[in-house]
C-alpha positions as CSV (number, residue, x, y, z in Angstrom):
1,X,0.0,0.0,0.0
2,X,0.8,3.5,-0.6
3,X,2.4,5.3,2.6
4,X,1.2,9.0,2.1
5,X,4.5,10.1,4.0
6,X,6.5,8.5,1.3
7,X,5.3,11.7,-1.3
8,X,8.8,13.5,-1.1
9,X,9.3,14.9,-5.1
10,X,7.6,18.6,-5.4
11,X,6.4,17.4,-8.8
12,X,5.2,14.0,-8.1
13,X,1.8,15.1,-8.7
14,X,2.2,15.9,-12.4
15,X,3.3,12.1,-12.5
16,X,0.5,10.1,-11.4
17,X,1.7,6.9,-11.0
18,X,-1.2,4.6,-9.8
19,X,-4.4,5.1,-11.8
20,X,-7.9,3.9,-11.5
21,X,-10.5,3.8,-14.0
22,X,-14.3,3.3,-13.3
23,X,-15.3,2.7,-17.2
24,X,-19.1,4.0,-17.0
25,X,-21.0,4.4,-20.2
26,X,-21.2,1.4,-22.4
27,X,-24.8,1.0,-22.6
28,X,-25.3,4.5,-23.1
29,X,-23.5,4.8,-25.8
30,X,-24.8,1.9,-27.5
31,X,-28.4,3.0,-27.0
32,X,-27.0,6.5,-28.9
33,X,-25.5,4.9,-31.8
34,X,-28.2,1.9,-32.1
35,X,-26.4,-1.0,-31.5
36,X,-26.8,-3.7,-28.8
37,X,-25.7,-3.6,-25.3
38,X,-23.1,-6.2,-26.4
39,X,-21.9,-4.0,-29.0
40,X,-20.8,-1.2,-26.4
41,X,-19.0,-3.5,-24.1
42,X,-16.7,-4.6,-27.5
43,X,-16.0,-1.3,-27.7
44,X,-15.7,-0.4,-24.1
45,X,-12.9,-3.3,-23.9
46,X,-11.4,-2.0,-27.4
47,X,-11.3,1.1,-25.4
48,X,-9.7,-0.7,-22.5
49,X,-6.6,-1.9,-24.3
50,X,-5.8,1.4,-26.3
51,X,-5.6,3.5,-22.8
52,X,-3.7,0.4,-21.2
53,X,-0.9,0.9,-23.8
54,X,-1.2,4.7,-23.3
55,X,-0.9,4.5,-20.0
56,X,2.8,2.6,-20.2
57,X,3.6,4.9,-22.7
58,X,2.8,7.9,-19.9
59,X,4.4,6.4,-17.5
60,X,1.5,4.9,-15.2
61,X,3.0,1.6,-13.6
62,X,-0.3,0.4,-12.1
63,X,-3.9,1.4,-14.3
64,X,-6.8,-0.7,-12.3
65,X,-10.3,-0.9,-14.6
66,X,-13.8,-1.9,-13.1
67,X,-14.7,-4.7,-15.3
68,X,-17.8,-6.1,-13.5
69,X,-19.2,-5.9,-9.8
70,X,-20.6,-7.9,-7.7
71,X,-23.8,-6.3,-8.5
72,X,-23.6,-6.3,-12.3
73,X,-25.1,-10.1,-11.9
74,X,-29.0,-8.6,-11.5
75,X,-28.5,-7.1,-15.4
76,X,-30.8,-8.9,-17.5
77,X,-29.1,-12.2,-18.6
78,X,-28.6,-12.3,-21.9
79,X,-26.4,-9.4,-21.1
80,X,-24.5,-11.5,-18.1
81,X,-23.8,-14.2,-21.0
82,X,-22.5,-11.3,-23.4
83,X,-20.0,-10.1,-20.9
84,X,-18.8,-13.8,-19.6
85,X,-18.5,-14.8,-23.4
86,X,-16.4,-11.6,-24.0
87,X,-14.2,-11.9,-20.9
88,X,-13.3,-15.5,-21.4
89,X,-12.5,-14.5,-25.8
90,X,-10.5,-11.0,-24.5
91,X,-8.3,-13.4,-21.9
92,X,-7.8,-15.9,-24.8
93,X,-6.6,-13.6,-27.5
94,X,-5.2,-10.4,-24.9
95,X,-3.2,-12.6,-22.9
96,X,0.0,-13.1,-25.3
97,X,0.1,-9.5,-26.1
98,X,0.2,-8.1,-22.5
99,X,2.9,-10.7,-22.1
100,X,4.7,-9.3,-25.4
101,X,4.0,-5.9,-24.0
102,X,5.6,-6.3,-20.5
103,X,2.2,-6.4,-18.7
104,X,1.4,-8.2,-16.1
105,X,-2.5,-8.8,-15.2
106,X,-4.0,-9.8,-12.2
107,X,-7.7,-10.4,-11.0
108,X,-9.6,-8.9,-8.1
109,X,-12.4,-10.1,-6.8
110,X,-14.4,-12.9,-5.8
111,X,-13.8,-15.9,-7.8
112,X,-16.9,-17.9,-5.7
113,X,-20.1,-18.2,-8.3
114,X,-17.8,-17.8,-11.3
115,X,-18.0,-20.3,-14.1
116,X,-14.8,-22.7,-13.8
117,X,-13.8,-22.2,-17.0
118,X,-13.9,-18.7,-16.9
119,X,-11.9,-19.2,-13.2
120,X,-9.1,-21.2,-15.0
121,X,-8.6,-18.5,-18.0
122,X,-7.9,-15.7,-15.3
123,X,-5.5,-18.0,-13.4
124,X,-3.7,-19.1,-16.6
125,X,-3.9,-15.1,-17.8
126,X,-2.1,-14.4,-14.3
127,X,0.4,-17.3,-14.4
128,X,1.4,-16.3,-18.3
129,X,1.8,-12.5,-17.6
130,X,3.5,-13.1,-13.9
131,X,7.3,-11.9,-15.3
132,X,5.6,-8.6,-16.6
133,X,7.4,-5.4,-15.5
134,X,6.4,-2.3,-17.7
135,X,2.8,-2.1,-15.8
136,X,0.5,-4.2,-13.7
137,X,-3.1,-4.0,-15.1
138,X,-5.3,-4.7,-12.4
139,X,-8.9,-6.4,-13.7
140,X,-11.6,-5.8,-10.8
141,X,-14.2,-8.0,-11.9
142,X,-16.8,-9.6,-9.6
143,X,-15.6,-7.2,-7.6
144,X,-17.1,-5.0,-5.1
145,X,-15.2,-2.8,-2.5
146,X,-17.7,-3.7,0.5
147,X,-17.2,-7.4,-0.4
148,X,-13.4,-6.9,-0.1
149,X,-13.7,-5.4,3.0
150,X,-16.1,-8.2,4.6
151,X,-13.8,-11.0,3.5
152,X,-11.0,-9.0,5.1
153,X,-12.1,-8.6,8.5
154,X,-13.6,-11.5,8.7
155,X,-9.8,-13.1,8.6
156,X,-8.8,-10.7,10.3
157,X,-7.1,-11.0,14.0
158,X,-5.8,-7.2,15.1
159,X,-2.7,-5.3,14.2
160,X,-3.5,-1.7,12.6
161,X,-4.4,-0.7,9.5
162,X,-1.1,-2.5,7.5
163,X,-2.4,-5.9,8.5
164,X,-5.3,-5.3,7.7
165,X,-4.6,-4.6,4.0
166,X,-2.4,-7.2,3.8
167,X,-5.9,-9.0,3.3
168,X,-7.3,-7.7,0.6
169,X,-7.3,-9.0,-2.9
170,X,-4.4,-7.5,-4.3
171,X,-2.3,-6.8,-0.8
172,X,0.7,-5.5,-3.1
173,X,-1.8,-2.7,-5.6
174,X,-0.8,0.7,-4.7
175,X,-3.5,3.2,-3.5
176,X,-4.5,4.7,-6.6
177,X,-2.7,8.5,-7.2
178,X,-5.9,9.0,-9.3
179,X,-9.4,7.7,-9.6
180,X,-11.4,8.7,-13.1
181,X,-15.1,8.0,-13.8
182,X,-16.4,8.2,-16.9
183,X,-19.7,9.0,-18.4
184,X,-20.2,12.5,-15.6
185,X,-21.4,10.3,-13.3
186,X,-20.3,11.7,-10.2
187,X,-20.1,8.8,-7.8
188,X,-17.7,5.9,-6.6
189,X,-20.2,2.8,-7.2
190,X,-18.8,0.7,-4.4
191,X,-15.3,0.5,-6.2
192,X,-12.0,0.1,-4.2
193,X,-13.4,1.8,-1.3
194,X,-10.4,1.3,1.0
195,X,-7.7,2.2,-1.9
196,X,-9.2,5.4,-2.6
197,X,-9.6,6.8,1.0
198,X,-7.3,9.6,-0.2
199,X,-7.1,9.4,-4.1
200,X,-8.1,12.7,-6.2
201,X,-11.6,12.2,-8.5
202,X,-11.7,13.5,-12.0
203,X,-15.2,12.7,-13.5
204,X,-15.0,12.9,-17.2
205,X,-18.0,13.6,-19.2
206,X,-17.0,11.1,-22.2
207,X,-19.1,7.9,-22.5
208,X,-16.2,4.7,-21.7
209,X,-16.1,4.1,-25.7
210,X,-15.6,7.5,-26.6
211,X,-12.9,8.2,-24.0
212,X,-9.9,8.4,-26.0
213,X,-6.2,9.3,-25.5
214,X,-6.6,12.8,-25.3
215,X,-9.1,12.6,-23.0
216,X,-7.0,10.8,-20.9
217,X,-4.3,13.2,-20.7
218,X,-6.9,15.7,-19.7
219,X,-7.4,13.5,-16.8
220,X,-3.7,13.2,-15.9
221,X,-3.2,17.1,-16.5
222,X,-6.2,17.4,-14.0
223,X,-4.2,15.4,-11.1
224,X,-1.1,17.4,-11.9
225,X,-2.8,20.8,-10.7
226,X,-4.6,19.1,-7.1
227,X,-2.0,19.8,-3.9
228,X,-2.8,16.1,-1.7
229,X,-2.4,16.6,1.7
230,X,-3.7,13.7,2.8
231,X,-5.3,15.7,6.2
232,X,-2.5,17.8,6.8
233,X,-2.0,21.0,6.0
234,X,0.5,22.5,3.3
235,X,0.7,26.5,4.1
């Protein structure tokens, strides 16, 4: 975990490090350009990989999407079968070119209730892109930051705040520098809720598929004007 103390270089903040990503708008855009609901998740995750390779190429080391939540599963479920379908074809074909790429992917959430076949493609995705160094991309999916809490505590036996993230899913992620929603949504949605106690928000008005490089630089330029004092004070 990130220690806030650690934030030593005047112009760290114009260098956001650790990036999150709530990717909102899929359906929405969809609905405005006519095509199905399955239609603007392919281009959501098209969307995905192009910002993942921009973000190595701006120097992000950790970028951390919200793929699918724990409460996602109460969509109608032809919709459910779209995404599952999708995930398990993305990890097929995706997986050797993080590995080419330097990558390295990892999975949080709760595997329970997830289709075993599905299960073993994120395992083997993780195993194949373990050596990756140029970026971790973090997949949240089945994920839900009040779930990752619960099955923290309830393994956990005392000792401060450090032990206690030492249980979550990805004990080694960094807290996020920056958190970005899409779509102007202006919410969290249950999504890494201990990881971004102190993040900065930017809430971009672009629909997911129609967030684009440039728009992600806005994002980053945003973070590089905030001053994070993380409760103190700074004059």
């Amino acid at each position: 975990m990130t220690d806030p103390s650690a934030e030593a270089d005047p112009d760290a903040l114009a260098r956001p490090r650790y990036v999150a990503i709530i990717t909102d708008g899929n359906g929405r855009w969809a609905q405005r350009e006519g095509r199905s609901v399955t239609d603007g998740h392919r281009a959501g995750a098209d969307v995905v990989r192009a910002r993942l390779r921009d973000a190595t190429e701006l120097g992000v080391k950790e970028l951390t999407v919200f793929s699918f939540s724990t409460e996602n599963w109460g969509r109608p479920d032809a919709e459910v079968r779209g995404l599952m379908a999708m995930f398990a074809e993305r990890i097929d074909r995706e997986t050797p070119e993080l590995k080419a790429e330097g990558a390295r992917m990892r999975f949080i959430g709760r595997r329970e209730g997830v289709d075993p076949g599905l299960v073993e493609r994120m395992d083997w995705a993780e195993r194949e892109t373990a050596g990756g160094d140029a970026i971790t991309f973090y997949v949240a999916f089945n994920y839900g930051g009040r779930a990752e809490i619960l099955d923290a505590a309830a393994r956990y036996e005392g000792g401060g705040e450090e032990a206690f993230s030492r249980l979550l899913y990805a004990p080694e992620m960094h807290e996020p520098d920056l958190l970005i929603r899409t779509s102007g949504e202006q919410r969290i949605s249950n999504y890494l809720l201990w990881q971004c106690a102190y993040s900065e928000l930017v809430f971009a008005p672009e629909l997911w598929p129609d967030f684009d490089r440039a728009a992600f630089e806005r994002c980053l330029d945003e973070y590089g004007t905030r001053k994070r004092r993380f409760g103190g004070r700074t004059g």
